[in-house]
Backbone as XML, in Angstrom:
<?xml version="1.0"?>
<chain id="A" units="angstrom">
  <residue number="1" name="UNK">
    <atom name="N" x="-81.862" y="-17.543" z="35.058"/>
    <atom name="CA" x="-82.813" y="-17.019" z="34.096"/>
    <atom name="C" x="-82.221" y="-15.731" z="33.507"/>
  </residue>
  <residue number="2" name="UNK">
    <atom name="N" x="-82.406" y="-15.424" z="32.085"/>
    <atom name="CA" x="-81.605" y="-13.787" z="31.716"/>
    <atom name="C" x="-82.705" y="-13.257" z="31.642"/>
  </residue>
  <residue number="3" name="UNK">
    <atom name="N" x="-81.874" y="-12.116" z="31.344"/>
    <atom name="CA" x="-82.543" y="-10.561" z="31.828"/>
    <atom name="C" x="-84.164" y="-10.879" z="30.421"/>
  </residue>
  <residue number="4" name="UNK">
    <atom name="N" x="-83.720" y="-11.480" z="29.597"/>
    <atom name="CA" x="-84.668" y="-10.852" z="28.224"/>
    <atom name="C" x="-86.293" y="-11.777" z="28.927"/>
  </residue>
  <residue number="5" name="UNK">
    <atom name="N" x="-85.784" y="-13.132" z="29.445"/>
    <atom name="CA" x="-86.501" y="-13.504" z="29.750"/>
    <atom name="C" x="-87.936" y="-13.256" z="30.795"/>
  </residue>
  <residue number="6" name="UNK">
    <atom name="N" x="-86.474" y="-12.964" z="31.868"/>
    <atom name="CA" x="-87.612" y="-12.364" z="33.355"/>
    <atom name="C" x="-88.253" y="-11.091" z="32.884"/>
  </residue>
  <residue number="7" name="UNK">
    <atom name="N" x="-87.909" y="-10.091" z="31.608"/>
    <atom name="CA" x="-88.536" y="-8.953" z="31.298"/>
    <atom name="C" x="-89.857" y="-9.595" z="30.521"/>
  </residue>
  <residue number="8" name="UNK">
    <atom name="N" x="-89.963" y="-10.788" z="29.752"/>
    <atom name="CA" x="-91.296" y="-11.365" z="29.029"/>
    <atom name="C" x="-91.898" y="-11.894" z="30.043"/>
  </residue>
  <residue number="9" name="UNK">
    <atom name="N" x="-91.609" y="-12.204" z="31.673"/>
    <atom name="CA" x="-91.902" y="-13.215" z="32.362"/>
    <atom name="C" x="-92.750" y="-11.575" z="33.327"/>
  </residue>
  <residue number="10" name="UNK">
    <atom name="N" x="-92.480" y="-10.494" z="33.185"/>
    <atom name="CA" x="-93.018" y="-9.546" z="33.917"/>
    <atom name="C" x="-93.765" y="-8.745" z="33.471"/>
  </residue>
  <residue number="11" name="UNK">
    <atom name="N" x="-93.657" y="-8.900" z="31.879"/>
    <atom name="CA" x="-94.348" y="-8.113" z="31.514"/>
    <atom name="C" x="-96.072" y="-8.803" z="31.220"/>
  </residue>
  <residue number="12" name="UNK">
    <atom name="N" x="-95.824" y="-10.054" z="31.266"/>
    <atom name="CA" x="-97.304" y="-10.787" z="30.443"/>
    <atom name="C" x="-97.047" y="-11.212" z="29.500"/>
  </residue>
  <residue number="13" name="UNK">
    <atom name="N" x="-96.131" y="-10.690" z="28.489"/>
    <atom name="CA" x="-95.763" y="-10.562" z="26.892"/>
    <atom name="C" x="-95.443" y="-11.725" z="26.642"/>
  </residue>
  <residue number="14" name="UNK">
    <atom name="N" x="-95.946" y="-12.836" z="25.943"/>
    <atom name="CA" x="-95.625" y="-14.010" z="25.361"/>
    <atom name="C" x="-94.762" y="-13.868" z="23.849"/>
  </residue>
  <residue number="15" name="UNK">
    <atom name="N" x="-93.735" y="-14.963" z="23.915"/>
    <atom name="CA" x="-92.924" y="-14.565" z="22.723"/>
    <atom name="C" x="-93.576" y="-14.921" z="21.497"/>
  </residue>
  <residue number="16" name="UNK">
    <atom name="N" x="-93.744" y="-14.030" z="20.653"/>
    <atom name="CA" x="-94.164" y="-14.478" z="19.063"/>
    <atom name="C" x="-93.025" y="-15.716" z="18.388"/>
  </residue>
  <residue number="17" name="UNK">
    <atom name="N" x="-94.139" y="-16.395" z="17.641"/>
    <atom name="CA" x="-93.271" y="-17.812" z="17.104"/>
    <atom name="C" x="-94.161" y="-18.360" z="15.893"/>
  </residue>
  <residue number="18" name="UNK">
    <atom name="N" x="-92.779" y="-18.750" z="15.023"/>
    <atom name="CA" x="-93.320" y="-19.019" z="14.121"/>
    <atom name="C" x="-92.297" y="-20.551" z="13.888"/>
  </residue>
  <residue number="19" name="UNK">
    <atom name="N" x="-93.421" y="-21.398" z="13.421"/>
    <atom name="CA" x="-92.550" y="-23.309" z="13.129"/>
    <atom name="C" x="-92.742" y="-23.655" z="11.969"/>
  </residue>
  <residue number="20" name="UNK">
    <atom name="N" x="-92.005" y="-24.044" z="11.246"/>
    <atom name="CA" x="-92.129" y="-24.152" z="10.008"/>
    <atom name="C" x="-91.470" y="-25.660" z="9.398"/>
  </residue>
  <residue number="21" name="UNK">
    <atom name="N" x="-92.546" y="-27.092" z="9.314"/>
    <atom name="CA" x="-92.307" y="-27.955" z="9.725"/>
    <atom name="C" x="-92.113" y="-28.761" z="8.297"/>
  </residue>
  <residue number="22" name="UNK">
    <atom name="N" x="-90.536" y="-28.786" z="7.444"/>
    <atom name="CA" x="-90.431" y="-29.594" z="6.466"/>
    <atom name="C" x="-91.189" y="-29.121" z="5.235"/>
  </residue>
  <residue number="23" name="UNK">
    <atom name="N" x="-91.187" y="-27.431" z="5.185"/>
    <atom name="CA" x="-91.831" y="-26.648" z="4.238"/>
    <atom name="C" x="-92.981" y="-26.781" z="3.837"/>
  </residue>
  <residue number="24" name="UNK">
    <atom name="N" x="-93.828" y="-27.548" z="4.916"/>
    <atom name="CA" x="-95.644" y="-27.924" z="4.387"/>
    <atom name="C" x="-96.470" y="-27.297" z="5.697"/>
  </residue>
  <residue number="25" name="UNK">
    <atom name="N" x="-96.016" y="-27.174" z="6.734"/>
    <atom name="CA" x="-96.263" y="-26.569" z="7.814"/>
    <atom name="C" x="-96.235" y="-26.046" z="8.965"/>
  </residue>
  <residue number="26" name="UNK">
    <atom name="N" x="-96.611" y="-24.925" z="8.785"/>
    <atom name="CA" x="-96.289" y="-23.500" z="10.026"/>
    <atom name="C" x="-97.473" y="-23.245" z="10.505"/>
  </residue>
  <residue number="27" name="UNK">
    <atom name="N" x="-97.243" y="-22.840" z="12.096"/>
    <atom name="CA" x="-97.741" y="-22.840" z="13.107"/>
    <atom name="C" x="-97.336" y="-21.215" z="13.229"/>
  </residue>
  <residue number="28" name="UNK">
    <atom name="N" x="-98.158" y="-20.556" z="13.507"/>
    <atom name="CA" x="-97.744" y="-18.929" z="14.054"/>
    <atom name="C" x="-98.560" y="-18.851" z="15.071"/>
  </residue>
  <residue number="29" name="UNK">
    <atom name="N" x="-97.880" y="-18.053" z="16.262"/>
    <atom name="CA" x="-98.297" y="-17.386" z="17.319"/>
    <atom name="C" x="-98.888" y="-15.983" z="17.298"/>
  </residue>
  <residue number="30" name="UNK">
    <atom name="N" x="-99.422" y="-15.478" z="18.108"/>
    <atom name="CA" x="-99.695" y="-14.073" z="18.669"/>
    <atom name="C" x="-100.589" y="-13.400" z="17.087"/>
  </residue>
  <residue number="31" name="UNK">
    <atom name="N" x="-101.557" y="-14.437" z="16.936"/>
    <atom name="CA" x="-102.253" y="-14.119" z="15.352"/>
    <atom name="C" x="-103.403" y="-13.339" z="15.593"/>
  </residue>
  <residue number="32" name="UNK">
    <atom name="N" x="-103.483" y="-12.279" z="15.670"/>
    <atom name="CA" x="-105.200" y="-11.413" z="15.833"/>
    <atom name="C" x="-106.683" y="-11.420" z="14.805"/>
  </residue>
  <residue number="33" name="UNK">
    <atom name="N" x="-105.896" y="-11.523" z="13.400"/>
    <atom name="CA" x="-107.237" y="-12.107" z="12.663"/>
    <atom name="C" x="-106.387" y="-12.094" z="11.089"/>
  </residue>
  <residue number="34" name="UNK">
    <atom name="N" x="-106.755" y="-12.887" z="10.173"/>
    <atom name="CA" x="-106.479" y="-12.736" z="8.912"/>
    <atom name="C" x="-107.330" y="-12.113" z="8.446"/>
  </residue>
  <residue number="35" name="UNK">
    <atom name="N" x="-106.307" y="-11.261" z="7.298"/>
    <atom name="CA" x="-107.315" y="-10.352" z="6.391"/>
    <atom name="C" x="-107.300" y="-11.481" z="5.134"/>
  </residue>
  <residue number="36" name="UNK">
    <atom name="N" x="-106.467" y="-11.819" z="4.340"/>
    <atom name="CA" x="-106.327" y="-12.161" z="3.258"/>
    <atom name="C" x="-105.955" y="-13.452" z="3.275"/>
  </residue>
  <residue number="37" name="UNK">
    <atom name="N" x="-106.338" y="-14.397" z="2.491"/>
    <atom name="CA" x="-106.194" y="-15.568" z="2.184"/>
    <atom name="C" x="-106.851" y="-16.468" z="0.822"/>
  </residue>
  <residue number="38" name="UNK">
    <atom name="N" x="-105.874" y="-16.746" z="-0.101"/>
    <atom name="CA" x="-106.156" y="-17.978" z="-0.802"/>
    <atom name="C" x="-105.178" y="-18.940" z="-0.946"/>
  </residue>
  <residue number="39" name="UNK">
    <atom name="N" x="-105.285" y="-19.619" z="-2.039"/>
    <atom name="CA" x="-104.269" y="-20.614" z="-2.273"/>
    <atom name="C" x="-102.906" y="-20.555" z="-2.221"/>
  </residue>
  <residue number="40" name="UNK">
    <atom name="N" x="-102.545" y="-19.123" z="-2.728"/>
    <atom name="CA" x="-101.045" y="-18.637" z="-3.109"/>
    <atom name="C" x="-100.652" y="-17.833" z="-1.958"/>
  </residue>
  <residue number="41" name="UNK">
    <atom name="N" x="-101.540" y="-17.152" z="-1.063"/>
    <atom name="CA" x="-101.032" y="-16.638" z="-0.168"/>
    <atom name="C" x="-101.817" y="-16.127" z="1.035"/>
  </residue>
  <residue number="42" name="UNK">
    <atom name="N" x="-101.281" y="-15.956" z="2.058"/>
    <atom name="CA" x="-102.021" y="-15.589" z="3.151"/>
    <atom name="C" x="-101.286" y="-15.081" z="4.352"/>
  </residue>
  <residue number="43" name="UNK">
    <atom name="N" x="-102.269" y="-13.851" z="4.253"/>
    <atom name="CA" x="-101.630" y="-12.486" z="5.259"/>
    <atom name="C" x="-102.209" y="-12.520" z="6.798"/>
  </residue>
  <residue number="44" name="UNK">
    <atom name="N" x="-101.755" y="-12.426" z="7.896"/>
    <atom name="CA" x="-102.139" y="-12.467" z="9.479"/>
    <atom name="C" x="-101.930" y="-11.192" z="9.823"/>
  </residue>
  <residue number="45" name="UNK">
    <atom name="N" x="-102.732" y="-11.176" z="10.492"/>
    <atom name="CA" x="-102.237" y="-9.552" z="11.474"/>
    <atom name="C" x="-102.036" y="-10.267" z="12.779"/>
  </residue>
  <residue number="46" name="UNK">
    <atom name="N" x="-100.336" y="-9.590" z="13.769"/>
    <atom name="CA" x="-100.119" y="-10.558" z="14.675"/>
    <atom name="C" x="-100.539" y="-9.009" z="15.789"/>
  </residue>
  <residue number="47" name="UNK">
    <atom name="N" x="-100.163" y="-9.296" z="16.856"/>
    <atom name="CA" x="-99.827" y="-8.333" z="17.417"/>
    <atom name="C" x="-99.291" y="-7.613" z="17.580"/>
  </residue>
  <residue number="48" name="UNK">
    <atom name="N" x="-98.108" y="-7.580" z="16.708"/>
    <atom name="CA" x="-96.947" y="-6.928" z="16.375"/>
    <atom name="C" x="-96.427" y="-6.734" z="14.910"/>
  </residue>
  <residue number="49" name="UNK">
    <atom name="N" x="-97.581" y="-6.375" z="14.383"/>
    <atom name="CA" x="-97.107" y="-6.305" z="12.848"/>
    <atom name="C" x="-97.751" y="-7.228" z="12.220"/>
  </residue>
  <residue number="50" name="UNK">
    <atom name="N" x="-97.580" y="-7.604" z="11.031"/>
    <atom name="CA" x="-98.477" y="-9.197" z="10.611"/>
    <atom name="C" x="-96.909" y="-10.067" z="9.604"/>
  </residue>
  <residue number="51" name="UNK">
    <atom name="N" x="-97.391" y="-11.197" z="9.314"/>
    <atom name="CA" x="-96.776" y="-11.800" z="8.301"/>
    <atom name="C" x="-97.683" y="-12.660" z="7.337"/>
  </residue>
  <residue number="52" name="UNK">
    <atom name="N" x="-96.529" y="-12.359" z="6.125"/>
    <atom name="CA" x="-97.552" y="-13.159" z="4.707"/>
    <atom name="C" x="-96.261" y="-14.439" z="4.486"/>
  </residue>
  <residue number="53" name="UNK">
    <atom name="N" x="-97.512" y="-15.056" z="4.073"/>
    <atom name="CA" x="-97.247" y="-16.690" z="3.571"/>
    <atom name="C" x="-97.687" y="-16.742" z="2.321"/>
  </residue>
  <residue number="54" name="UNK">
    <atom name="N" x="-96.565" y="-17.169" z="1.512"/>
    <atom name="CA" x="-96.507" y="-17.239" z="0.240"/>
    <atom name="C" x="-96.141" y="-18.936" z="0.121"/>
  </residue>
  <residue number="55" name="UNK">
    <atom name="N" x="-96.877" y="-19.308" z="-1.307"/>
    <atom name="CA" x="-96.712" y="-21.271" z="-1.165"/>
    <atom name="C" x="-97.830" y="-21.256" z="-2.428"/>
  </residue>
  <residue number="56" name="UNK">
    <atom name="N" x="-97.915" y="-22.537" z="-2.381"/>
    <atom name="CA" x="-99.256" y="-23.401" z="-3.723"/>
    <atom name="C" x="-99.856" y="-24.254" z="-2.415"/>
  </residue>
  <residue number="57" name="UNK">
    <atom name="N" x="-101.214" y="-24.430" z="-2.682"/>
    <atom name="CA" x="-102.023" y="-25.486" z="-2.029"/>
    <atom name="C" x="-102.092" y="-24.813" z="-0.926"/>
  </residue>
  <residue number="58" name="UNK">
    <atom name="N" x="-102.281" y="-23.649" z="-0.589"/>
    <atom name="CA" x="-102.266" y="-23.288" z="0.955"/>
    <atom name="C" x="-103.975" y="-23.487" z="1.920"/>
  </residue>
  <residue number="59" name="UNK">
    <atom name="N" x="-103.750" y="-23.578" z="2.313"/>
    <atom name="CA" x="-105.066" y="-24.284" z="3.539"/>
    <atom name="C" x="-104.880" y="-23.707" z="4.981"/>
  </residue>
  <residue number="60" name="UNK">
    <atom name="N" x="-105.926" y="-23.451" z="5.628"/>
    <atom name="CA" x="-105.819" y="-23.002" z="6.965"/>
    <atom name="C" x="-106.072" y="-24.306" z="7.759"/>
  </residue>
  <residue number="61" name="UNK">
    <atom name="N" x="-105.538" y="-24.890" z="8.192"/>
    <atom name="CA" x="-105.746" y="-26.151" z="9.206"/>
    <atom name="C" x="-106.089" y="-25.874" z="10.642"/>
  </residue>
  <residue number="62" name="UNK">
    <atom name="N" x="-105.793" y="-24.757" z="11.273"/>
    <atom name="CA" x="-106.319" y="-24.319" z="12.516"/>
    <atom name="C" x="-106.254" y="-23.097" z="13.090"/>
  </residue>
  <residue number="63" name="UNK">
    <atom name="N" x="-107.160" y="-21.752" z="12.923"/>
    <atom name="CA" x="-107.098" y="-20.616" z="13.552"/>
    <atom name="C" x="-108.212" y="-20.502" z="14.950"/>
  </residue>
  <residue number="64" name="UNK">
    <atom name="N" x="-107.435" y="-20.058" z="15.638"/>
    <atom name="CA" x="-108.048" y="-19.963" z="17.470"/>
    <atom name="C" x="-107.312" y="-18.713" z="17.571"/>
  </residue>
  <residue number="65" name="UNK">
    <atom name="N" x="-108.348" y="-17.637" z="17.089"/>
    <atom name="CA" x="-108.262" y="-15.893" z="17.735"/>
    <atom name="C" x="-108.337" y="-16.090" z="19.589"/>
  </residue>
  <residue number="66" name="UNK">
    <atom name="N" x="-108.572" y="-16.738" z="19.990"/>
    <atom name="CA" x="-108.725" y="-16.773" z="21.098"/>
    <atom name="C" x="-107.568" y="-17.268" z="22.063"/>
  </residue>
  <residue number="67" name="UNK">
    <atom name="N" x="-106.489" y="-17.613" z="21.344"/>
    <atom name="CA" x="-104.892" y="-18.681" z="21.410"/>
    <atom name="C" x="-104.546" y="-17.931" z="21.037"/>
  </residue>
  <residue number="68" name="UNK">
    <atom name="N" x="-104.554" y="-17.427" z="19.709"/>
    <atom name="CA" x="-103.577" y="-16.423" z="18.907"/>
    <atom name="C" x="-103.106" y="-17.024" z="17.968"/>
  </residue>
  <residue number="69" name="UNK">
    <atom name="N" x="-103.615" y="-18.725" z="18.059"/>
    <atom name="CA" x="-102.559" y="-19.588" z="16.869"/>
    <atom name="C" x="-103.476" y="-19.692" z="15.610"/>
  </residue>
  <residue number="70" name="UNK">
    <atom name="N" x="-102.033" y="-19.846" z="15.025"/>
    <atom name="CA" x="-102.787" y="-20.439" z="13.078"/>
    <atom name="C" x="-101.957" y="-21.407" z="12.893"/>
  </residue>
  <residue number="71" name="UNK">
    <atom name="N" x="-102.324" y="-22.121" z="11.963"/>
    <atom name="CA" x="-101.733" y="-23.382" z="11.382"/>
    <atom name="C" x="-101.962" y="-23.396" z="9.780"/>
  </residue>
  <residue number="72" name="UNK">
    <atom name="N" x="-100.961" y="-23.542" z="8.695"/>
    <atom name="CA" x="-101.393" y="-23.408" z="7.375"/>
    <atom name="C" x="-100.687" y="-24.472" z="7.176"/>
  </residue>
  <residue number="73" name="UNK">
    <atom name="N" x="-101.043" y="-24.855" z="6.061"/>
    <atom name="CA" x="-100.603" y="-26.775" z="5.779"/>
    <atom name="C" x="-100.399" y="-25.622" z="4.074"/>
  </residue>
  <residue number="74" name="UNK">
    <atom name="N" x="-99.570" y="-26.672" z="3.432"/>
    <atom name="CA" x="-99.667" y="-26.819" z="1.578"/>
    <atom name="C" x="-98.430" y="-26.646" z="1.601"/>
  </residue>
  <residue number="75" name="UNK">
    <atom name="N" x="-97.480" y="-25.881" z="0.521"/>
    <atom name="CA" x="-96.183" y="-26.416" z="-0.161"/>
    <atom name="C" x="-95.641" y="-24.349" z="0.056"/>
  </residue>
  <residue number="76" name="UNK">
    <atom name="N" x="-94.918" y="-24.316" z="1.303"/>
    <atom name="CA" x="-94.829" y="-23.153" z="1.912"/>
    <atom name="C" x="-93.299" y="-22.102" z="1.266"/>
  </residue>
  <residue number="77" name="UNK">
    <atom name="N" x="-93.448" y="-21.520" z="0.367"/>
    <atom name="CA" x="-92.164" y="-21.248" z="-0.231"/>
    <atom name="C" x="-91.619" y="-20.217" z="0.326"/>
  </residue>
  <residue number="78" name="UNK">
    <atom name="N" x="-92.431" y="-19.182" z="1.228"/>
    <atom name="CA" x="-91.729" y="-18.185" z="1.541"/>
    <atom name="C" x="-92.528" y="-17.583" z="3.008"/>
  </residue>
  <residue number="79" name="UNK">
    <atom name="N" x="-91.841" y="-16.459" z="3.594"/>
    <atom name="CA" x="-92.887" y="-15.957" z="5.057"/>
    <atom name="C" x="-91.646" y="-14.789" z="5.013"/>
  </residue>
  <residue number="80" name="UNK">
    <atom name="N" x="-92.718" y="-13.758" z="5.154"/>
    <atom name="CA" x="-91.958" y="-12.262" z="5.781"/>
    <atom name="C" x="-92.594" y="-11.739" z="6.497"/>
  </residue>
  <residue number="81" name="UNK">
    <atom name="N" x="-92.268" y="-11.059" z="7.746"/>
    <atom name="CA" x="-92.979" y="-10.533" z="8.559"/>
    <atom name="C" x="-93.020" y="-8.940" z="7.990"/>
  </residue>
  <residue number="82" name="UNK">
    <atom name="N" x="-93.964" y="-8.046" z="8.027"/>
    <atom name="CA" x="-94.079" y="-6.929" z="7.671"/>
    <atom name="C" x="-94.583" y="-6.378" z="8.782"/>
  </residue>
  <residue number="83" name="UNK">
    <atom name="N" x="-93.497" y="-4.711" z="9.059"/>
    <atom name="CA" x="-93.853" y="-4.247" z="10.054"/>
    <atom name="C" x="-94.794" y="-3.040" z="10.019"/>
  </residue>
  <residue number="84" name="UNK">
    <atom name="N" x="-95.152" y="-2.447" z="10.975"/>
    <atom name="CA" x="-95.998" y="-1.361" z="10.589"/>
    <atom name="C" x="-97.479" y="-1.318" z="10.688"/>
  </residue>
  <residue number="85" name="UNK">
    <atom name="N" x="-97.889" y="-0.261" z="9.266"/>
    <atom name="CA" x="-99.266" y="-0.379" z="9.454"/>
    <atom name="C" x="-99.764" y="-1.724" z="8.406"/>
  </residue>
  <residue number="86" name="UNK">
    <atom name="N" x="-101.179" y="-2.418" z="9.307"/>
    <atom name="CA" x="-101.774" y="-3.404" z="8.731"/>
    <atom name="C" x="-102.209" y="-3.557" z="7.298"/>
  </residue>
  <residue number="87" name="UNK">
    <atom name="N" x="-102.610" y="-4.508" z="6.702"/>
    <atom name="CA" x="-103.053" y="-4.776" z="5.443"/>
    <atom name="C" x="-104.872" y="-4.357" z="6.024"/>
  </residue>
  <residue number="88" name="UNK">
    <atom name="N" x="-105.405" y="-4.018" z="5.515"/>
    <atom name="CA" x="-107.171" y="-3.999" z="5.291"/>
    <atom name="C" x="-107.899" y="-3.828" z="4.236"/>
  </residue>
  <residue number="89" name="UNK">
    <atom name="N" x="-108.583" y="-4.598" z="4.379"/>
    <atom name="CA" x="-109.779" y="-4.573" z="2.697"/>
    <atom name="C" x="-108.621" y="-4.691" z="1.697"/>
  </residue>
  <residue number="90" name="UNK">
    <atom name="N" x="-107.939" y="-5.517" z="1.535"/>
    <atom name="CA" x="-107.219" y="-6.281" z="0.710"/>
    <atom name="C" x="-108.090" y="-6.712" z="-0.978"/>
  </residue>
  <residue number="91" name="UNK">
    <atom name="N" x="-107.201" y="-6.152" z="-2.319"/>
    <atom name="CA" x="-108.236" y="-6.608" z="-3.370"/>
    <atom name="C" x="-108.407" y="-8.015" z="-3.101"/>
  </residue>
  <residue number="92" name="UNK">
    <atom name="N" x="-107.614" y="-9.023" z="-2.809"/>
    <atom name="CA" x="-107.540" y="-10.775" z="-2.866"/>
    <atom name="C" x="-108.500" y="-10.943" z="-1.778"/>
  </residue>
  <residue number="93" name="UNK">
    <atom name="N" x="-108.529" y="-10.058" z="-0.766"/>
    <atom name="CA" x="-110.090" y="-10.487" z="0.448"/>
    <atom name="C" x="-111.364" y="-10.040" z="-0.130"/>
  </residue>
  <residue number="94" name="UNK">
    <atom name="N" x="-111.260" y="-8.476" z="-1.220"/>
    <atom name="CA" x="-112.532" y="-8.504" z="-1.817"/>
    <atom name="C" x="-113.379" y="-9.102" z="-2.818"/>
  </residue>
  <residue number="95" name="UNK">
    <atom name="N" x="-111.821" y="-9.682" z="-3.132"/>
    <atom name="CA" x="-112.287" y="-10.816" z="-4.569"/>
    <atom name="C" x="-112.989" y="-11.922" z="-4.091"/>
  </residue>
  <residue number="96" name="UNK">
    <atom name="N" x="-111.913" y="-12.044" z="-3.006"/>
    <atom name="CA" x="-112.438" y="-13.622" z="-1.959"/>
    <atom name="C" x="-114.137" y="-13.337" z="-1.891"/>
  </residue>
  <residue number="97" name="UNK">
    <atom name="N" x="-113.749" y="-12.505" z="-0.671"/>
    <atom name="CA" x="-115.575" y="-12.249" z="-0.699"/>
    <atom name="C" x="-116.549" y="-12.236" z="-1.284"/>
  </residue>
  <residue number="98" name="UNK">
    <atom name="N" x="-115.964" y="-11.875" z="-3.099"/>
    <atom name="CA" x="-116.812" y="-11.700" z="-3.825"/>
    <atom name="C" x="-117.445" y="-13.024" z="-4.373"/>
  </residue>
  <residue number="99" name="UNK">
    <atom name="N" x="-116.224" y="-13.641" z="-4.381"/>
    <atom name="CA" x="-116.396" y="-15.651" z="-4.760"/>
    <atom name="C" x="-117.298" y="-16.092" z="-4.008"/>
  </residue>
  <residue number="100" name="UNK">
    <atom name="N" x="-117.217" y="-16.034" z="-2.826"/>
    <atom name="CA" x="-118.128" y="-16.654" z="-1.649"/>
    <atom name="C" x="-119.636" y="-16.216" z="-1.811"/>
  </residue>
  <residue number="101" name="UNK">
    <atom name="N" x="-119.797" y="-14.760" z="-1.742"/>
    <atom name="CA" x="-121.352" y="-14.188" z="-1.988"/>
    <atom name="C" x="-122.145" y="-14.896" z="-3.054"/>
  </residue>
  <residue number="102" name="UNK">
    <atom name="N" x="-121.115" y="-15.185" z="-4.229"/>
    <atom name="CA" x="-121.990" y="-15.733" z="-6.023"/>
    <atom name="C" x="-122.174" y="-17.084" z="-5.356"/>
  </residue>
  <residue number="103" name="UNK">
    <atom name="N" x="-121.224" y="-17.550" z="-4.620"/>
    <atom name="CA" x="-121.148" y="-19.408" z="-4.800"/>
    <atom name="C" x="-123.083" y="-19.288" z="-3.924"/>
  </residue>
</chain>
């Protein structure tokens, strides 16, 4: 077993992961909550920073805050992890919100 391992194996710390399956769908780990999401894109806060998903047709197919996992399905063109401080109250989450309240 190496060293990097038995140090994730002692600490608790599960490795962050991201699968990205034939450019229609990714699976991310260690996901704490999304702020932002529509069609064109969608931002996670992980435990370690967050990452945005950029694509057309984007869809959430499975979030479990309680796993840590997400699943986004649609036509996935890009993913960067951004480190640092989080995204919050996002204009595209207040717009979102705002769509949802009228509907």
């Amino acid at each position: 077993m190496n060293q990097r391992k038995q140090k994730q194996e002692g600490s608790g710390m599960e490795e962050q992961r991201v699968i990205l399956e034939n450019r229609n769908k990714m699976t991310v780990s260690q996901v704490v909550d999304v702020d932002a999401f529509d069609e064109e894109t969608l931002w996670a806060n992980l435990a370690d920073g967050a990452v945005e998903v950029s694509g057309s047709g984007l869809h959430i197919e499975k979030l479990d805050l309680a796993e840590g996992v997400l699943v986004v399905t649609g036509s996935i063109s890009s993913f960067a992890y951004i480190e640092g401080k989080k995204q919050k109250g996002s204009k595209r989450l207040k717009a979102l919100a705002g769509r949802l309240r009228n509907d």
